[in-house]
C-alpha positions in Angstrom: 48.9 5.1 44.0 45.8 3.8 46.1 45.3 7.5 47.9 45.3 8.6 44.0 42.6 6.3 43.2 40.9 7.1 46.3 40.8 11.1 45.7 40.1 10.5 41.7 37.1 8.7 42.4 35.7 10.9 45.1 36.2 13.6 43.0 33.8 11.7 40.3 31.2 10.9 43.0 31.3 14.7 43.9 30.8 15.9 40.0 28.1 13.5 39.4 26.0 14.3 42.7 26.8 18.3 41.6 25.4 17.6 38.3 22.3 15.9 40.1 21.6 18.5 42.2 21.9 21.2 39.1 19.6 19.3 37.3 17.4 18.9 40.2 17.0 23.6 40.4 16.8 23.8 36.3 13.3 21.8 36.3 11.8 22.0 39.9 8.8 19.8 40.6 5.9 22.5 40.0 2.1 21.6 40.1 0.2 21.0 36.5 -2.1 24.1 37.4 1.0 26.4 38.5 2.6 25.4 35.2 0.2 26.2 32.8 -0.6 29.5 34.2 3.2 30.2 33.7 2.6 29.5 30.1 0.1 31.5 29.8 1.2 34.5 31.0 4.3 34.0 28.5 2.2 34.1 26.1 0.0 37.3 27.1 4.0 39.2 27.1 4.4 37.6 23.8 7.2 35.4 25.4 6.7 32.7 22.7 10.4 30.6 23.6 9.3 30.4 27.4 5.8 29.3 26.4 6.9 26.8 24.8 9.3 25.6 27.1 6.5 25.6 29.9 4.0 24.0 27.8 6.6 21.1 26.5 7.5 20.7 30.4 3.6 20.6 31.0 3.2 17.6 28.1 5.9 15.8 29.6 5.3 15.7 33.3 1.5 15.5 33.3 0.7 14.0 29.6 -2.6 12.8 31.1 -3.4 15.7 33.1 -7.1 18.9 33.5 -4.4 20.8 31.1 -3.2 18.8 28.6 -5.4 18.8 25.6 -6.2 22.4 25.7 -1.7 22.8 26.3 -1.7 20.9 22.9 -3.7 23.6 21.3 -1.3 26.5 23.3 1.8 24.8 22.2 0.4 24.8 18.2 -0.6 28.6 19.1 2.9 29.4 20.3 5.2 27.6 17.6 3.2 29.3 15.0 3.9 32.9 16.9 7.5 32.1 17.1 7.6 31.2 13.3 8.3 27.7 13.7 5.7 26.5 10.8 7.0 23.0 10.6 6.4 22.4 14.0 2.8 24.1 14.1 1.6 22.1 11.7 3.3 19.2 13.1 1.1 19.5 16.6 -1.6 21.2 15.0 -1.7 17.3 12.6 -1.8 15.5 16.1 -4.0 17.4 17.9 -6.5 17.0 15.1 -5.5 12.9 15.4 -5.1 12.3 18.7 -8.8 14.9 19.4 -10.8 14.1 16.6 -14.2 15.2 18.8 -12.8 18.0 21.0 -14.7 21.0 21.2 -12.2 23.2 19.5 -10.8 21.1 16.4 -11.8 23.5 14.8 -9.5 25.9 15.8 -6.5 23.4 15.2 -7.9 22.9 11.5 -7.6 27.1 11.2 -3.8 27.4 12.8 -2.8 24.3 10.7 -4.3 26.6 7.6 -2.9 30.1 9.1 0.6 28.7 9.9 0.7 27.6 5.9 -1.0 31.0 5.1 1.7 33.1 6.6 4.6 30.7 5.8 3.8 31.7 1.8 4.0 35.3 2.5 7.1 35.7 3.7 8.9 38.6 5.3 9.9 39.8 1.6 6.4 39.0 0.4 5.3 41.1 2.5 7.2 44.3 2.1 9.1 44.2 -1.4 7.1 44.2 -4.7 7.7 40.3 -5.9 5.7 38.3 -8.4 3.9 35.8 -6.3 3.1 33.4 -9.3 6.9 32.6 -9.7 7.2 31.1 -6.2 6.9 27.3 -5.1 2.8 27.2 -3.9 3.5 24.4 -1.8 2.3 26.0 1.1 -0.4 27.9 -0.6 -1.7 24.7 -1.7 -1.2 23.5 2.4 -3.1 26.3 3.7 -5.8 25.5 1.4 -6.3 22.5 1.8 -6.4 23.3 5.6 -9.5 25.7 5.1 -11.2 23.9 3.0 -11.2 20.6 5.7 -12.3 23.4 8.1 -15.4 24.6 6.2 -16.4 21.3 5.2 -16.5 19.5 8.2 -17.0 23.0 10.5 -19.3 25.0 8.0 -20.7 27.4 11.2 -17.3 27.8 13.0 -16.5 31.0 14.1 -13.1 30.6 12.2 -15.3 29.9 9.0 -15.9 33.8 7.7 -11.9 34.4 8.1 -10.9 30.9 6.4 -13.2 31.4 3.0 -11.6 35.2 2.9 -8.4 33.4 2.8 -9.3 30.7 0.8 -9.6 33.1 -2.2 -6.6 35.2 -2.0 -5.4 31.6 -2.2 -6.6 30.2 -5.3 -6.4 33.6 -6.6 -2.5 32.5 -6.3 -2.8 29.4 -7.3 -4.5 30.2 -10.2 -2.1 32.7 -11.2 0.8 29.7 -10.2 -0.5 28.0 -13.1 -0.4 30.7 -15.6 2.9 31.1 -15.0 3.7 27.6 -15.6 1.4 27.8 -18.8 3.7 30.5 -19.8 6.8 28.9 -19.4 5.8 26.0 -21.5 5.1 27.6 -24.3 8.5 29.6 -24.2 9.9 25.7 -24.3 8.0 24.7 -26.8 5.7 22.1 -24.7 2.6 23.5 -25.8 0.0 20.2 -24.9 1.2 20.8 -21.6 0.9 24.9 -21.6 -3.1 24.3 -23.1 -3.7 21.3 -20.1 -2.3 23.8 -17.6 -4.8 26.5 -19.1 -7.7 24.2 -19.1 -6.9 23.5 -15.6 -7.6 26.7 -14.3 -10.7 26.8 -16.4 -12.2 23.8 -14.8 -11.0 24.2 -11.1 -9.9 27.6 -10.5 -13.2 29.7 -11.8 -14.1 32.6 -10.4 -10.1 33.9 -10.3 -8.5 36.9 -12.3 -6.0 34.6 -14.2 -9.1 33.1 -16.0 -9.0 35.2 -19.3 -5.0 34.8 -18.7 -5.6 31.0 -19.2 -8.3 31.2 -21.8 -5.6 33.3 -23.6 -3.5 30.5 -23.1 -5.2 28.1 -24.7 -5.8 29.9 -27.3 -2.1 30.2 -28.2 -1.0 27.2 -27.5 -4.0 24.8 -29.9 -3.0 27.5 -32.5 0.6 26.2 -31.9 -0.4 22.9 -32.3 -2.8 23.5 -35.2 -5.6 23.1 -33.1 -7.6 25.4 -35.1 -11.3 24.6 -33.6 -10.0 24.4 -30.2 -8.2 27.7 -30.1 -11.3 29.2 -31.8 -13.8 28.0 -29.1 -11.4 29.4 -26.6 -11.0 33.0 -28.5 -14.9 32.5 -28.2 -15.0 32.3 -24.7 -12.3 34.8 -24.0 -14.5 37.7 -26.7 -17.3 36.5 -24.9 -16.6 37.2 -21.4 -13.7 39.3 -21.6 -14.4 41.8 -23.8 -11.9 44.0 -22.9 -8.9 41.6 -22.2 -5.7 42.6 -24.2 -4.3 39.9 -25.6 -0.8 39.1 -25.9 1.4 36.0 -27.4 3.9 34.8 -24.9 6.2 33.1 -27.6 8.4 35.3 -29.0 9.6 35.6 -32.7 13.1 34.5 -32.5 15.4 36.8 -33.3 16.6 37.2 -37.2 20.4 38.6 -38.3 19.0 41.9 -39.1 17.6 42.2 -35.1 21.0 41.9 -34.1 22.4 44.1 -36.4 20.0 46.9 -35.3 20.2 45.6 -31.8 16.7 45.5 -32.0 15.9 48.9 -32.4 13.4 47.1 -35.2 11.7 44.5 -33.2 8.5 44.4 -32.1 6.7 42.4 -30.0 5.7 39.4 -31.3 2.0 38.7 -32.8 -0.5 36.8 -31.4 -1.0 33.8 -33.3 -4.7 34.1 -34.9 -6.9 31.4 -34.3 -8.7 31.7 -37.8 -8.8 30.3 -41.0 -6.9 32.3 -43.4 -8.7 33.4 -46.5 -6.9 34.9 -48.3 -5.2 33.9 -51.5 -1.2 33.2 -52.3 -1.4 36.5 -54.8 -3.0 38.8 -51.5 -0.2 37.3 -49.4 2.5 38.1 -51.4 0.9 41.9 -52.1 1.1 41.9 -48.2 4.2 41.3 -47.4 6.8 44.0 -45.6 9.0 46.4 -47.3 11.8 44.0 -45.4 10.5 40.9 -46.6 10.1 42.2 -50.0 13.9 43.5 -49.5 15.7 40.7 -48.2 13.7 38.4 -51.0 12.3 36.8 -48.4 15.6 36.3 -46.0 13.4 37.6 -42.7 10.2 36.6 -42.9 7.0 38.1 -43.1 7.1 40.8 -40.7 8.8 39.3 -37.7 6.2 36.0 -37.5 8.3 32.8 -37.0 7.5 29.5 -39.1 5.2 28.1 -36.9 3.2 31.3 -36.5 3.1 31.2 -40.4 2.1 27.3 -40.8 -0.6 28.0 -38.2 -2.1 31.4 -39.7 -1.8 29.2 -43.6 -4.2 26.4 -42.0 
C-alpha cells in the first residue's frame, strides 16, 4: 500500500512539473521591443488573431513599458479588423481615459466612431437591397456621437475630412430612422407622438432628405388630431420648399365589406388628409358623393375616406 502511495504521488509531482515546463515553451520570456515588432508584422499579413495575442501578451508583461501606449492604439486597430466591435470600442473608451493628452487621441476618437460605423452596415447591408430606416440605429447614433467628439475637440485632425463625410451618411440614417418611426405611429393611431417625431427631424436633423418626409408627416398627423393651423403651416413649408414632393397619407382607409368582396380590386390608396378648411356646403357635399356611396345609401363612405379623415376635412 505505501509503494502505491509512493508511485501515485511521484506520478503527480511528474505531471505538475510537465505542465510547468509546457507552460514555460507556450509564452517564452521575449523582449518588449522583440514583441511588438511580432505584432506588427501580424498585422502588415493581416494576421489580426496573432496581433492580438502579441499585443495582449505585450500589455501584460510590460504594462509600463517604450511600447505600451502606442500597443493600446494597435490592439483597438486590430480588434476592430477582426470584427470584434465590442471590444474596439471597449479599448478605444480607455485609451481615450487613461491618454487624454497623447498625441494621437485623435485617432482613438475616429476607430471608436469607424468601429460603430461599420458595425451598422453589416455584411447584408452591404450587399442585399435592405431598408436601412427599419433597423435598430443604436450604433449609428454610437458612431456619431464618436465623430462629432472628434471634430469638436480635434477640428484640424487629419481624420476630420473623412469623419464629417461620415457624419452625414449618418444623420442622413438617422433622420430617415425617425420617419420610419413617424410612420408607424400613425398606422397605430398615436399621432402626438408621429407629429413630435416629425418635428424632431425638423429641428435637429436639417439639411437631410427625410426633411419633406417629416414635414409630410406633420402635416398628416395635426390633421389627425384636428390641428388645423398646425398642419397648414407645415403644408406651407413643405409647398414652399418642396415644390415638387409627392405627397402621400401613410394611414390607410380601413377596409369596408364591399373591399373584401372585390378582394380589392376597388381600392385605392388612401387620400391624404387635406389640411384646409372645407367650404363647401352640406347640399355640394351630398352632390359630390360617389356612385357607391350614393348606392349603398351611404353603407361605405364617401369614396373610401375613413371617419376621421371626414371629421378632419368637415372642420
Amino acid at each position: 500500500m505505501r509503494i502505491t502511495k509512493f508511485f501515485a504521488v511521484a506520478a503527480l509531482c511528474v505531471l505538475v512539473s510537465a505542465c510547468s515546463s509546457n507552460d514555460d515553451k507556450e509564452i517564452p520570456d521575449q523582449p518588449e521591443q522583440e514583441i511588438y515588432e511580432q505584432a506588427l508584422d501580424a498585422l502588415e499579413l493581416d494576421n489580426y488573431v496573432l496581433a492580438i495575442e502579441k499585443l495582449q501578451l505585450l500589455e501584460a508583461r510590460y504594462p509600463f513599458g517604450r511600447y505600451s501606449e502606442q500597443a493600446q492604439l494597435e490592439l483597438t486597430y486590430a480588434y476592430f479588423k477582426n470584427h470584434e466591435p465590442e471590444a474596439a470600442r471597449a479599448a478605444a473608451d480607455r485609451f481615450i481615459r487613461l491618454h487624454p493628452n497623447h498625441e494621437n487621441i485623435d485617432y482613438a476618437y475616429y476607430l471608436k466612431g469607424l468601429t460603430a460605423f461599420e458595425q451598422d452596415r453589416t455584411f447584408f447591408i452591404k450587399y442585399l437591397p435592405l431598408d436601412e430606416s427599419k433597423r435598430d440605429p443604436g450604433a449609428a447614433l454610437d458612431g456619431f456621437e464618436s465623430f462629432r467628439a472628434l471634430l469638436r475637440q480635434y477640428p484640424n485632425s487629419e481624420y476630420a475630412p473623412d469623419a464629417r463625410k461620415r457624419m452625414i451618411h449618418l444623420k442622413n440614417r438617422l433622420a430617415s430612422y425617425e420617419v420610419h418611426v413617424a410612420h408607424y405611429y400613425i398606422q397605430r393611431g398615436a399621432y402626438l407622438a408621429a407629429a413630435n417625431r416629425g418635428r424632431y427631424v425638423i429641428e435637429n436633423l436639417q439639411e437631410t432628405p427625410a426633411v419633406p418626409a417629416a414635414l409630410s408627416v406633420m402635416v398628416e398627423a395635426y390633421t389627425l388630431l384636428g390641428q388645423a393651423d398646425l398642419a397648414n403651416d407645415a403644408m406651407v413649408v413643405l409647398q414652399n420648399n418642396y415644390p415638387n414632393y409627392t405627397y402621400r397619407p401613410v394611414r390607410q382607409a380601413e377596409k369596408t365589406l364591399f373591399d373584401a368582396a372585390t378582394l380589392d380590386l376597388f381600392r385605392g390608396d388612401a387620400e391624404a388628409p387635406a389640411p384646409v378648411v372645407n367650404t363647401l356646403s352640406d347640399d355640394e357635399v351630398k352632390d359630390n358623393r360617389s356612385w357607391l356611396n350614393r348606392f349603398s345609401f351611404g353603407l361605405f363612405g364617401e369614396d373610401g375616406k375613413d371617419e376621421d379623415t371626414e371629421k378632419a376635412e368637415e372642420k
